[in-house]
Each structure stands twice: as C-alpha cells, then as structure tokens.
N, C-alpha and C positions, 0 to 999 in steps of 0.2 A: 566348477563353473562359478563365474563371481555371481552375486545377487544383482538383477537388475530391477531395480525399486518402478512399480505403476504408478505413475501419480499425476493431479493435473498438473497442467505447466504453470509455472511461477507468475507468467506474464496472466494467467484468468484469476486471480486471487484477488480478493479484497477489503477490504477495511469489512470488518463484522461477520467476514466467514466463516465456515466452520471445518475443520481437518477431523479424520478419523482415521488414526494409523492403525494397523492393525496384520500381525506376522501369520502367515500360517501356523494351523495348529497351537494358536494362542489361546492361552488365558491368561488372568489375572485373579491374583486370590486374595479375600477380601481381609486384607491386612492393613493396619495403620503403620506407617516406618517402614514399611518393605523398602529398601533399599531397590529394587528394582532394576540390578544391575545385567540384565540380560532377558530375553523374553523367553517365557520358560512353553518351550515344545510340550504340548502335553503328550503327546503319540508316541514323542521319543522318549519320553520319562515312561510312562504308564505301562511302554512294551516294556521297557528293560527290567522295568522292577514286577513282569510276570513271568511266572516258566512255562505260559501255554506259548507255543505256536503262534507266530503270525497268521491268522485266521484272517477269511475275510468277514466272519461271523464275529471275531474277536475286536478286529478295525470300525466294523460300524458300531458296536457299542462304543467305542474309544472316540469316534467320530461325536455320540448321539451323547457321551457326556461333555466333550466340549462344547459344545452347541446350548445345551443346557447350562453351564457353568461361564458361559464366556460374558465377560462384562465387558471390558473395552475401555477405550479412551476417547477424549473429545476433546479441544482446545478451536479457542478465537482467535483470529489470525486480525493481527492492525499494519496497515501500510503507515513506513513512516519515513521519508523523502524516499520515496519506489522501493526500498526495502522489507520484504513481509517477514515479519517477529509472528509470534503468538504468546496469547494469555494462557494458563491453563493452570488448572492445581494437580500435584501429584506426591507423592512421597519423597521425590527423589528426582534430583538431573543430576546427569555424569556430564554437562559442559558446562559454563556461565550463565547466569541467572541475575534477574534482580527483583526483589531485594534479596535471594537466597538462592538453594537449591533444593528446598525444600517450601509446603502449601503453595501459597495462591504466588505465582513470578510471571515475569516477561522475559521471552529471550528469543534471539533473532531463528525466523524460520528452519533456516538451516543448523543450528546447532542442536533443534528440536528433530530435524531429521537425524544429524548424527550423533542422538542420545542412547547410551547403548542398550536400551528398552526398547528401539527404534529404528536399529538399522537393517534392520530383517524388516522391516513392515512396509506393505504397499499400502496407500493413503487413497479415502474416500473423502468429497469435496461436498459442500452443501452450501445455499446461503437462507435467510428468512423470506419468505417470501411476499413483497410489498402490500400489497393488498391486506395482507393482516396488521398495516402498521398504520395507524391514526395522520400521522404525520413521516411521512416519508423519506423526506431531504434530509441528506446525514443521520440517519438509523444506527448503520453499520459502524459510526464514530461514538454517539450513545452507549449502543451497547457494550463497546469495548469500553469506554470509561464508565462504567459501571459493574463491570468486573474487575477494573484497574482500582477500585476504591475497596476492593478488598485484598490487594497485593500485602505481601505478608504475610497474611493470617495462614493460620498451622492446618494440615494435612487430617481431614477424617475419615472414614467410610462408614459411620457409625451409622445404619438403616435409620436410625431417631430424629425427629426434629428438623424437616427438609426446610422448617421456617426458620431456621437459628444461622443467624449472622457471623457466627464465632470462629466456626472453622468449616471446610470444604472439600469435597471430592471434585473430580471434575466437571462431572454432568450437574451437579447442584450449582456451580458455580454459574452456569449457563442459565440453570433453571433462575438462580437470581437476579442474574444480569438483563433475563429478558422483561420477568415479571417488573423491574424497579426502571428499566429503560422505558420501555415499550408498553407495559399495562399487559404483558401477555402472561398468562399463567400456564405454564404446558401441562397436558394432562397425560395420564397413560392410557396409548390402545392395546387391547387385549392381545394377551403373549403365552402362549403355549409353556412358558414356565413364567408364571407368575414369582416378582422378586419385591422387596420388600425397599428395596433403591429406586429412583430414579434414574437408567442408566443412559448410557452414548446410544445405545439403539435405543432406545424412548424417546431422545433430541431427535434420532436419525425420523423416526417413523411420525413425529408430530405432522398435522395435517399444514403448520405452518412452515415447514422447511421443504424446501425444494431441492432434492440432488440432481449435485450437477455433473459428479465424476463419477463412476464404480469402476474399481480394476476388471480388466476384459478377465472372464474363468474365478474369479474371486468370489466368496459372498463372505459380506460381514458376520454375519452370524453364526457360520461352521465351514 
C-alpha cells in the first residue's frame, strides 16, 4: 500500500506558519552533518538488531524510548505569488535549496515534502497566535524575514548557546526569528523528559502558537 501523507491542505497555509513533519516511529539523532537521507524507523531498527521476540512488553519499551528520544523538525512556511516554500535549518536536503542544501535555506513547499527525510511523514500545522503580537499586520512576513537573515549560516545541534547567531538547528532558528521579529522569547513548559535543546515540540507547546492541523490517530510525540 502506497503511503498516503496527512496534511493540511495547501490552500490554509500561510506566510509565518509553522510545518511539523514527522514519520511514524521517528527519530532523529543529535548529530551535526547527518546526511539525513531517510527517516530512520526506530521499531524496525531496534527489533531487528534484538533476538528477543516481538513482545508486546518489548514494543512499549521500544515505543517509551522513542517518545523520550524523539526531537523533531519544524520549519516556516512564506507564500510567495500563491506558492508556499519554507524556511528551515537542517543538515541536509536531498532536492534544491537556497543558498545550499545544507543550515539555514528556502525551498519550495513541495520539494520539502518530497525530501527524502520526508516522504514518510505526515505533517502537523500551527500559526502564532495574534494577540501575542504588539503589532499585528504582516507578522507572519517579519518573521519569515528574519529567519531569511540568517540563510546560509551552517547547520548545529550543539545544546550551547541558544543566544549565538552563528549557526542553527531548526527550532532555534524559530526561537530567533520570533524573539528578533516579534519581542517574543519562548520559553520551555515542563516535559516529562527534560532536554537540554529547545526543540519542535517546545515551539509546538508554547502558549503562543495555536495548532491548527494534527494528523487524525497521529501524535507528535510517540
């Protein structure tokens, strides 16, 4: 059976959004230069390389560590003449990019969908929500030029220094663009596995985003 991707529709997307792909049974491991070329199953790696039995006692461990280890992705989505791109930092795209394929690029929505990090993922929608924004009118264009002022710059995951301009992960890169747009600093709510990142669920869960999408049976988190 082919994969049939959850997502919102193209036509509710908007300048300043926010995308959160995410495949079953994903993770991501905190590597700088991951090449990223496939989204790595943890269920199907982690049975294979045991000789116990598929348990169902064996599965909810295998569940209860991806849920604990899953970091995620996030990227900003700019309309640009009705065509939705996104911004986003990451190690690696396997289609077109600019300035690279590699840290902080733009590339058109769909090429981000068929990234092959990405093509197994159903995607979680969210925007900012107004009332937390001083000035209101064209927000969602701020913000997005202000993570566009950091296009280029190199690829990090390094837990250190979430105020350092130099280089980016995804979710810092959000976290910059809101604080330097918007005056909004996000903070972390409390997480049953405390991490030493900023991550895509910390964007997801700040009191100032509002989701607008979840895949029907999906959750982000495990």
């Amino acid at each position: 059976m082919s994969f049939q991707r959850l997502a919102p529709s193209m036509a509710d997307l908007q300048t300043g959004d926010l995308v959160w792909p995410r495949a079953d049974k994903q993770i991501v491991f905190f590597q700088d230069n991951n090449p990223q070329a496939a989204p790595w199953l943890a269920e199907q790696a982690l049975m294979a390389a045991s000789p116990m039995s598929q348990s169902s006692e064996q599965t909810e461990l295998v569940d209860r560590f991806i849920r604990d280890c899953w970091v995620g992705h996030v990227a900003l989505i700019e309309l640009m003449e009705g065509v939705p791109w996104v911004v986003d930092a990451t190690p690696h795209r396997s289609g077109p990019a600019t300035p690279g394929q590699k840290g902080v690029a733009t590339q058109t929505y769909q090429a981000f969908l068929d990234d092959h990090a990405h093509t197994q993922s159903n995607i979680w929608h969210g925007r900012l929500k107004p009332e937390f924004v001083d000035q209101p009118d064209g927000f969602g264009q701020r913000l997005v030029n202000a993570a566009k002022q950091h296009l280029g710059k190199p690829y990090s995951i390094s837990p250190l220094g979430l105020g350092n301009a130099e280089d980016f992960y995804c979710s810092k890169l959000i976290w910059h663009a809101l604080r330097d747009a918007l005056g909004i600093a996000l903070e972390k709510r409390g997480l049953q596995v405390p991490q030493p990142w900023f991550t895509p669920w910390d964007v997801m869960q700040t009191e100032c985003v509002q989701l607008l999408y979840s895949p029907a049976g999906k959750s982000y988190r495990g």
